[in-house]
RODO-486135 format. One line per field, with one value per residue: z negated, y negated, x negated of N, C-alpha, C, O in turn. Coordinates in Angstrom, 1 decimal, decimal comma. Example, Ala and Ser with C-alpha at 12.3 -4.5 7.8 and 13.67 -1.06 7.14 Angstrom:
2
n.z = [-7,8_-7,1] $
n.y = [5,7_2,2] $
n.x = [-13,2_-12,8] $
ca.z = [-7,8_-7,1] $
ca.y = [4,5_1,1] $
ca.x = [-12,3_-13,7] $
c.z = [-7,8_-7,9] $
c.y = [3,3_0,0] $
c.x = [-13,2_-12,9] $
o.z = [-8,5_-8,0] $
o.y = [3,3_-1,1] $
o.x = [-14,2_-13,4] $
***
This chain:
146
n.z = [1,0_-1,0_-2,6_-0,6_-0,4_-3,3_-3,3_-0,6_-0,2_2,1_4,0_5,7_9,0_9,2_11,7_12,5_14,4_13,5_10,5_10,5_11,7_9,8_7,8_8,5_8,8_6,2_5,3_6,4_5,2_2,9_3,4_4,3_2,0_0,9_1,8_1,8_2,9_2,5_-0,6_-1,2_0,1_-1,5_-3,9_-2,6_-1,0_1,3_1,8_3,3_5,1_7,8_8,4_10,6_10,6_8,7_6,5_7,8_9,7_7,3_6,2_8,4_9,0_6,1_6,6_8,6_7,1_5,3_6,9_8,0_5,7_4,5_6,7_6,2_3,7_5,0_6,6_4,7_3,4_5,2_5,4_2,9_0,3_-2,7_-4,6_-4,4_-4,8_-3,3_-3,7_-4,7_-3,6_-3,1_-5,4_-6,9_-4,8_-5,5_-8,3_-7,8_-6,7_-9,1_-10,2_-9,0_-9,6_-11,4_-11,5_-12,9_-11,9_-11,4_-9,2_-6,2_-2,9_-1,9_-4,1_-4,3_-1,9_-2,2_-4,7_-3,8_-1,6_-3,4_-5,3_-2,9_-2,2_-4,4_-5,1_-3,0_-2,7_-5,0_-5,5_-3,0_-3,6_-6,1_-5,3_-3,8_-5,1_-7,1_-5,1_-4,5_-6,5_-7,5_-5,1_-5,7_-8,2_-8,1_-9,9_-11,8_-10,6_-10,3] $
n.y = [-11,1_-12,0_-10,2_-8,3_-9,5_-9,0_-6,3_-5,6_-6,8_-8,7_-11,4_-11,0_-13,0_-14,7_-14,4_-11,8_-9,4_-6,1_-6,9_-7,6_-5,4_-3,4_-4,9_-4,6_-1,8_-1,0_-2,8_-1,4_1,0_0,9_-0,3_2,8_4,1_3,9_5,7_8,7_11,2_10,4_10,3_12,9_14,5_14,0_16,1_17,8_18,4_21,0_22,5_19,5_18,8_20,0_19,3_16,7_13,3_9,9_10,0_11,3_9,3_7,7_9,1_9,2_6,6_6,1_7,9_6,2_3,4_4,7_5,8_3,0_1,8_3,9_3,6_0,9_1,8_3,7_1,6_0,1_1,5_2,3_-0,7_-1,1_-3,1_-2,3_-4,2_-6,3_-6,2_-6,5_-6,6_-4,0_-1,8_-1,5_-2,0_0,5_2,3_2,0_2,6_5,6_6,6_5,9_8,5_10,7_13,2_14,2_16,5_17,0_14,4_11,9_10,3_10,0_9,7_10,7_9,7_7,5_6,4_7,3_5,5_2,6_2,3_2,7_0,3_-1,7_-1,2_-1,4_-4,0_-5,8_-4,8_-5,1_-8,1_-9,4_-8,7_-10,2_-12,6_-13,0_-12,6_-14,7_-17,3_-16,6_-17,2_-20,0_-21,2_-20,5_-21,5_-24,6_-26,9_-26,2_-26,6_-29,7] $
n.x = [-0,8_-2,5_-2,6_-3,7_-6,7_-7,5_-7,8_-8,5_-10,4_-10,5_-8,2_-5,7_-4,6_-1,6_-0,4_-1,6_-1,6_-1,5_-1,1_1,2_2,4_2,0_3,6_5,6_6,4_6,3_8,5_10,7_10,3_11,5_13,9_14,7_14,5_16,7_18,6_20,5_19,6_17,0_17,1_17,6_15,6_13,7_14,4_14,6_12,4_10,9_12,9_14,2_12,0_12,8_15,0_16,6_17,0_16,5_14,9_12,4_11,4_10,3_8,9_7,1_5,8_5,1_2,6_1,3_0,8_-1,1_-3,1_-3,8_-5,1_-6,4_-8,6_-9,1_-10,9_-12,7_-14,2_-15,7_-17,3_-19,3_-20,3_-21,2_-22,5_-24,2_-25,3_-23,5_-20,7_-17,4_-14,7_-12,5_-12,3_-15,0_-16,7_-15,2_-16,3_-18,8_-18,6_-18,2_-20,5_-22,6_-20,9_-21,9_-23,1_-21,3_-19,0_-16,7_-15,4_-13,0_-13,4_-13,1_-12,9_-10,0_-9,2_-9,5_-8,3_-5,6_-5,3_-5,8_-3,8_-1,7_-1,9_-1,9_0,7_2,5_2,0_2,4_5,4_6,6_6,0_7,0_9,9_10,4_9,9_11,5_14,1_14,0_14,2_16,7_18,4_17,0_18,9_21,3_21,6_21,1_21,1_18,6_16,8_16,1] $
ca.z = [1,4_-1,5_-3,1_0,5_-0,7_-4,3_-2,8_1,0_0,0_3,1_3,9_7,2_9,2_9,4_13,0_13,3_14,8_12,7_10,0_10,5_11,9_8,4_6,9_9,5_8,5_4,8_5,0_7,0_4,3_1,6_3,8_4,3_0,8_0,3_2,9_1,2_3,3_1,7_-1,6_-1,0_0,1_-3,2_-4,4_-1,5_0,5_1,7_3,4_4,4_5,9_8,9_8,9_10,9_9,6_8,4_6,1_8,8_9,9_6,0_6,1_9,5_8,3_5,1_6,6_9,1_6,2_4,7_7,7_7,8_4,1_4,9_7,6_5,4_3,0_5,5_6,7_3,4_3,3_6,6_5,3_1,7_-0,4_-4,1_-5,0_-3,9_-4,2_-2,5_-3,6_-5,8_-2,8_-3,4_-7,0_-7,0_-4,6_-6,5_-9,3_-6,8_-6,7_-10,5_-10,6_-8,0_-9,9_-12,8_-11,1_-12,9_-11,6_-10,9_-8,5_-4,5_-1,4_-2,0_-5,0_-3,7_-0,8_-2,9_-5,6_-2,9_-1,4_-4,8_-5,6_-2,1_-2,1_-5,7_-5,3_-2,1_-3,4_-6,4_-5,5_-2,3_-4,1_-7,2_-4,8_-3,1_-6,1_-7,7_-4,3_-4,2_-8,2_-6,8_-4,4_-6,5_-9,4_-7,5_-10,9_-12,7_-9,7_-10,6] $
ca.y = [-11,4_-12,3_-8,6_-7,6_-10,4_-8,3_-5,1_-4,8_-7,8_-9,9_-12,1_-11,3_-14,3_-14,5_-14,1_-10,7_-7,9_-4,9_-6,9_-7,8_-4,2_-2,7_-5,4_-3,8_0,0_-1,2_-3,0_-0,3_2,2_0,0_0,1_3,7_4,9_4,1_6,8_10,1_12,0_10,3_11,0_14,4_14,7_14,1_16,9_19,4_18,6_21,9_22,2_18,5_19,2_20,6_18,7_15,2_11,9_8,4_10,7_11,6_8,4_6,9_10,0_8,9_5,2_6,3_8,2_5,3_3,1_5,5_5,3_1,9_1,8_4,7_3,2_-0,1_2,5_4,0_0,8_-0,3_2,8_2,0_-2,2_-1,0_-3,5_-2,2_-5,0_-7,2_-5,5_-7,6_-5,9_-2,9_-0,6_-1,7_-1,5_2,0_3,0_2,1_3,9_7,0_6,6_6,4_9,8_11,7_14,7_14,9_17,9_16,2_13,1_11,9_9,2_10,5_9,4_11,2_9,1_6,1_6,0_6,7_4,3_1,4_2,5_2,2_-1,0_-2,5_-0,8_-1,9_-5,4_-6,7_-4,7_-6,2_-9,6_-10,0_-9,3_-10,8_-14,1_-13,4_-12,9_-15,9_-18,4_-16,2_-17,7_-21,2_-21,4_-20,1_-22,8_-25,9_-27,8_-25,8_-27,0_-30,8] $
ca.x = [-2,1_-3,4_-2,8_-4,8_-7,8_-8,0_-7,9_-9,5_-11,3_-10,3_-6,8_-5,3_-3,8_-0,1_0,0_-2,6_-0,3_-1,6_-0,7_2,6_3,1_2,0_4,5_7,5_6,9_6,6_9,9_11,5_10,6_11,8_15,3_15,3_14,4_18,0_19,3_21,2_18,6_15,8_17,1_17,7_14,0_12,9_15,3_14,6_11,5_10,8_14,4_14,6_11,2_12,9_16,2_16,5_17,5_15,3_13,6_11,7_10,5_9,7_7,4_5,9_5,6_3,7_1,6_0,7_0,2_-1,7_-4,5_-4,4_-5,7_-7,8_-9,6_-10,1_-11,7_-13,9_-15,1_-16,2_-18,1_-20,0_-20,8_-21,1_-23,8_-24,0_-25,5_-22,6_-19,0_-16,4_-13,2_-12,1_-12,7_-16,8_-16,5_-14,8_-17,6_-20,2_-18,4_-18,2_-22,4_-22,8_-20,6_-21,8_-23,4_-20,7_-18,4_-15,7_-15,4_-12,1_-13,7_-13,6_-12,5_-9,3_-8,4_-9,9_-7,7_-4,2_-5,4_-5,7_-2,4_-0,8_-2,0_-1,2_2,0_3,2_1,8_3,5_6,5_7,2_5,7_8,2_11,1_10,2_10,3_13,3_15,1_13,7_14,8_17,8_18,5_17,3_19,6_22,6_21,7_20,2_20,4_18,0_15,1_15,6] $
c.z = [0,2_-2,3_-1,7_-0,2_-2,3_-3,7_-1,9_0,7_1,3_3,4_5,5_7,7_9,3_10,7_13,3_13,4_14,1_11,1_9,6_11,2_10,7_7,7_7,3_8,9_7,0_4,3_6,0_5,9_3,6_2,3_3,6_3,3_0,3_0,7_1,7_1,7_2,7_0,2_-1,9_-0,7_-0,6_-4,0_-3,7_-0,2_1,6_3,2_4,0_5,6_7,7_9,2_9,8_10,2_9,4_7,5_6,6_9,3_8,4_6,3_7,3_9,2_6,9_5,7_8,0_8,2_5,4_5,5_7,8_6,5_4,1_5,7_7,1_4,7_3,8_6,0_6,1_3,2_3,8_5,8_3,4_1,2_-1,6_-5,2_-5,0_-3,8_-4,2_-2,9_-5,0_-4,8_-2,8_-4,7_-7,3_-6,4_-5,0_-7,9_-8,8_-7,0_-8,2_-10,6_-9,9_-8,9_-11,5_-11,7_-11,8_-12,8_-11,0_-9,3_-7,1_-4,2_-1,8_-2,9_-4,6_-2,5_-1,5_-3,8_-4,6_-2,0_-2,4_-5,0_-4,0_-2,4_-3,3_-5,3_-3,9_-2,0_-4,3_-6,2_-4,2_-2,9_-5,4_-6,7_-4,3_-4,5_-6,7_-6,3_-3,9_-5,6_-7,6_-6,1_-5,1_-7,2_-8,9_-8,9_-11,5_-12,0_-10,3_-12,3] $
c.y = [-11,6_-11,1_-8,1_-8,6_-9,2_-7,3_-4,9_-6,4_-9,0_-10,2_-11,8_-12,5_-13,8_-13,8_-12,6_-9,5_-6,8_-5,3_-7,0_-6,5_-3,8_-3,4_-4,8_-2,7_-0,3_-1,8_-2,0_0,7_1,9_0,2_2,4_4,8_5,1_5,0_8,0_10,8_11,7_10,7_12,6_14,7_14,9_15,5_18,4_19,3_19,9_22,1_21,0_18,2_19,2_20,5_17,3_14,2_10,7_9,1_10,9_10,3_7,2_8,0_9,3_7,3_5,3_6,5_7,1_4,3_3,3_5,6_4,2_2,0_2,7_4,3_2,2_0,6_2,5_3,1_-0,1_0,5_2,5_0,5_-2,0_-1,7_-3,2_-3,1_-6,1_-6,7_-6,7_-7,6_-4,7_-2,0_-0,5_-1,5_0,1_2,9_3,0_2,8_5,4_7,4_7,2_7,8_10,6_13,0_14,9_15,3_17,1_15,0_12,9_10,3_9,8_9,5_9,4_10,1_7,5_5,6_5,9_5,7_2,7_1,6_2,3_0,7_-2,1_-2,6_-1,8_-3,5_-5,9_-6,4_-5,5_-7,9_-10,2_-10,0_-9,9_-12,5_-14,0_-13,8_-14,4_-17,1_-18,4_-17,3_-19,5_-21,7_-21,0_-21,6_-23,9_-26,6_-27,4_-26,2_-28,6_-31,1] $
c.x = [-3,0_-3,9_-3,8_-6,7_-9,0_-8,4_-8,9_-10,4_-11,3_-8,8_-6,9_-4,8_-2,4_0,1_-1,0_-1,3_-0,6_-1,2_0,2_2,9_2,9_3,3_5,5_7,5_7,0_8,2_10,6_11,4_11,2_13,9_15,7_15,1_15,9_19,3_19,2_19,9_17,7_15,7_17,1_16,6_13,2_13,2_14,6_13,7_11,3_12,3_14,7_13,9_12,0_14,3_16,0_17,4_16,0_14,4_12,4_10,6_10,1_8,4_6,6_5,1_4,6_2,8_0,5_0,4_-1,1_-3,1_-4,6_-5,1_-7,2_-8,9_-10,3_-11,2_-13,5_-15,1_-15,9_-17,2_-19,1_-20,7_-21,4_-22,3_-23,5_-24,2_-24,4_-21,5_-17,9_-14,9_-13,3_-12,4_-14,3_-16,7_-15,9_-15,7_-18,8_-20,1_-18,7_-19,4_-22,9_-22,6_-20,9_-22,3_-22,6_-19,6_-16,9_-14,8_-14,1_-12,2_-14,3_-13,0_-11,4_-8,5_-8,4_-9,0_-6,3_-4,4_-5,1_-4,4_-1,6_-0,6_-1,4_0,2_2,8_2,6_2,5_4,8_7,2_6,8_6,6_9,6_11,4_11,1_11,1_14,7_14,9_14,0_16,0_18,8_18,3_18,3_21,2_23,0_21,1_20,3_19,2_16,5_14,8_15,4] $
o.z = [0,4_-2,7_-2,1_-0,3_-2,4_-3,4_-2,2_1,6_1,3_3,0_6,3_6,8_9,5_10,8_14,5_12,7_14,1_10,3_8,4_11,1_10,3_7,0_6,5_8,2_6,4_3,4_6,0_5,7_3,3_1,7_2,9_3,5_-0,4_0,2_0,9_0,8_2,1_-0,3_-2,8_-1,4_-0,6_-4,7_-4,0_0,9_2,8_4,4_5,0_6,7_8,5_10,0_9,5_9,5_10,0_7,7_6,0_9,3_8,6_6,7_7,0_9,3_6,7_5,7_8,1_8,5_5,0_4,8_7,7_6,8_3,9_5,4_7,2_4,8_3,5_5,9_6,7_2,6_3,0_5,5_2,8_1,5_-2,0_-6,3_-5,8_-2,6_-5,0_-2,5_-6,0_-5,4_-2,5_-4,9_-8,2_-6,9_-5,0_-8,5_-9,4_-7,5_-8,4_-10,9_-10,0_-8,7_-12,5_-11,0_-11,0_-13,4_-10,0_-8,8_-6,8_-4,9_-2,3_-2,7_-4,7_-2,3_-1,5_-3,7_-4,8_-1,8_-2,1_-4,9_-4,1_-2,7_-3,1_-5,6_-4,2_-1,5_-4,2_-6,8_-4,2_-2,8_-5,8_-7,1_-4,1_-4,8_-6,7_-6,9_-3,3_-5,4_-7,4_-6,5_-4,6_-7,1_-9,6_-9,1_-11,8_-12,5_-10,8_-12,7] $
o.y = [-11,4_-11,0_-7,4_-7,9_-8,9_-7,3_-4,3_-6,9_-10,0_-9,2_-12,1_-13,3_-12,6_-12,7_-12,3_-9,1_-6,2_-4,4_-6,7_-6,4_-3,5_-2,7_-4,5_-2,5_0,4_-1,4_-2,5_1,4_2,9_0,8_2,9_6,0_6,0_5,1_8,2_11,0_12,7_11,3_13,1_15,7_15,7_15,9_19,6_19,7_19,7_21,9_21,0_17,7_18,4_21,3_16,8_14,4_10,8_8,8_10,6_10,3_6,1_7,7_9,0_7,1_4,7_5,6_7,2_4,0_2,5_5,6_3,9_2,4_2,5_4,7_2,1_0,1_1,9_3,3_-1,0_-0,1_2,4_0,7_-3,0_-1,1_-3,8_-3,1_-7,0_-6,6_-7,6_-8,5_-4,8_-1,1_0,6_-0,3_0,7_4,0_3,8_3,4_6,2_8,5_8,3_8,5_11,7_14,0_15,5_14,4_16,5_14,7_13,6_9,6_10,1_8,5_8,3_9,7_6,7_4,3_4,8_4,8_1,9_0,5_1,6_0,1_-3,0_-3,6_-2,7_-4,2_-6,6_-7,1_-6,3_-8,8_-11,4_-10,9_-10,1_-13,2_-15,0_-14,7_-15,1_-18,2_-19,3_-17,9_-20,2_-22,8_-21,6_-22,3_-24,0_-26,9_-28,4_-26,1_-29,0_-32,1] $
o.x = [-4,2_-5,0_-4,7_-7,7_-10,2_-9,6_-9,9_-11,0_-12,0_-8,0_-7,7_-4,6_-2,1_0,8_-1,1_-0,4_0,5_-1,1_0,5_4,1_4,0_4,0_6,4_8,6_7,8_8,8_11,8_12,3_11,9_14,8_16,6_15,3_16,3_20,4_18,3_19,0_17,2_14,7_16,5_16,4_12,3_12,3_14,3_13,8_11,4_12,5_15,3_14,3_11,7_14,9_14,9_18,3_14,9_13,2_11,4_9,4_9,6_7,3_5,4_3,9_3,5_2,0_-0,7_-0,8_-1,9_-4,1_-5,8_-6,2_-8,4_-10,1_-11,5_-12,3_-14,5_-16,3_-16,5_-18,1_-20,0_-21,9_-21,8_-23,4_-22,5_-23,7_-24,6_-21,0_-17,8_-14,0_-14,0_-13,0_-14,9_-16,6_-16,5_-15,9_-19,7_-21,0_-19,5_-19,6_-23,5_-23,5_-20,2_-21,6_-23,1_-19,3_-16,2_-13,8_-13,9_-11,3_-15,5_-12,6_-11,1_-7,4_-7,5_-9,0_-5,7_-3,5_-4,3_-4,1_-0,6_0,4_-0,5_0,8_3,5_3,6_3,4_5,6_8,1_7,4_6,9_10,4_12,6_12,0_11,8_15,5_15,9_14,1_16,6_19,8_19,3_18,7_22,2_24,0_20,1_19,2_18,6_15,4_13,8_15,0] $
***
């Protein structure tokens, strides 16, 4: 939540259902990255393309992630005050504005949506199992808490 606060600029509650379903398909991918087929995906998308296995549903699970995040985008787009950016998705669009007539601009939509997918991604990644491991370690050593 608080990597969603930086990012989409608002905190869901514990209990909202689209947010605890993004948390399900994120830890379901996080399981089935470790599937032979998924590895082999990396190796041989083309042919796993059109094999079955969990491969199959990490891909569908991204790419449901991947509109949720999108849709945050767009509706950032829609409320956008330049005067006032709320987030990094307002701040990156106001970059977007600045660049619009340099042709090389690596600042769209396009990047805007995997960049904020990154950043979610890697930040409630590494920051839940950072804390598991660290209460997992607690719980091992109880002297080292008092």
């Amino acid at each position: 939540n608080i990597i969603c606060s930086i990012v989409f600029g608002d905190r869901f509650d514990y209990e909202d259902k689209s947010f605890l379903t993004l948390i399900d398909w994120i830890e379901e991918n996080n399981r089935l990255q470790t599937s032979i087929q998924a590895q082999l995906y990396n190796f041989f998308p083309i042919v796993m393309d059109y094999l079955p296995g969990p491969h199959q549903q990490l891909i569908k699970n991204f790419e449901k992630v991947d509109k949720f995040t999108t849709d945050i985008v767009m509706e950032h787009q829609k409320t956008l005050d330049p005067t006032c950016p709320r987030d990094f998705i307002d701040a990156f669009l106001n970059k977007m504005e600045q660049e619009k007539g340099n042709a090389d601009s690596k600042f769209t939509i396009e990047t805007l949506s995997r960049t904020t997918l990154d950043l979610f991604l890697a930040g409630t990644g590494t920051t839940s199992i950072t804390l598991r491991f660290a209460i997992l370690i607690l719980h091992k050593y109880p002297e080292i808490v008092g």
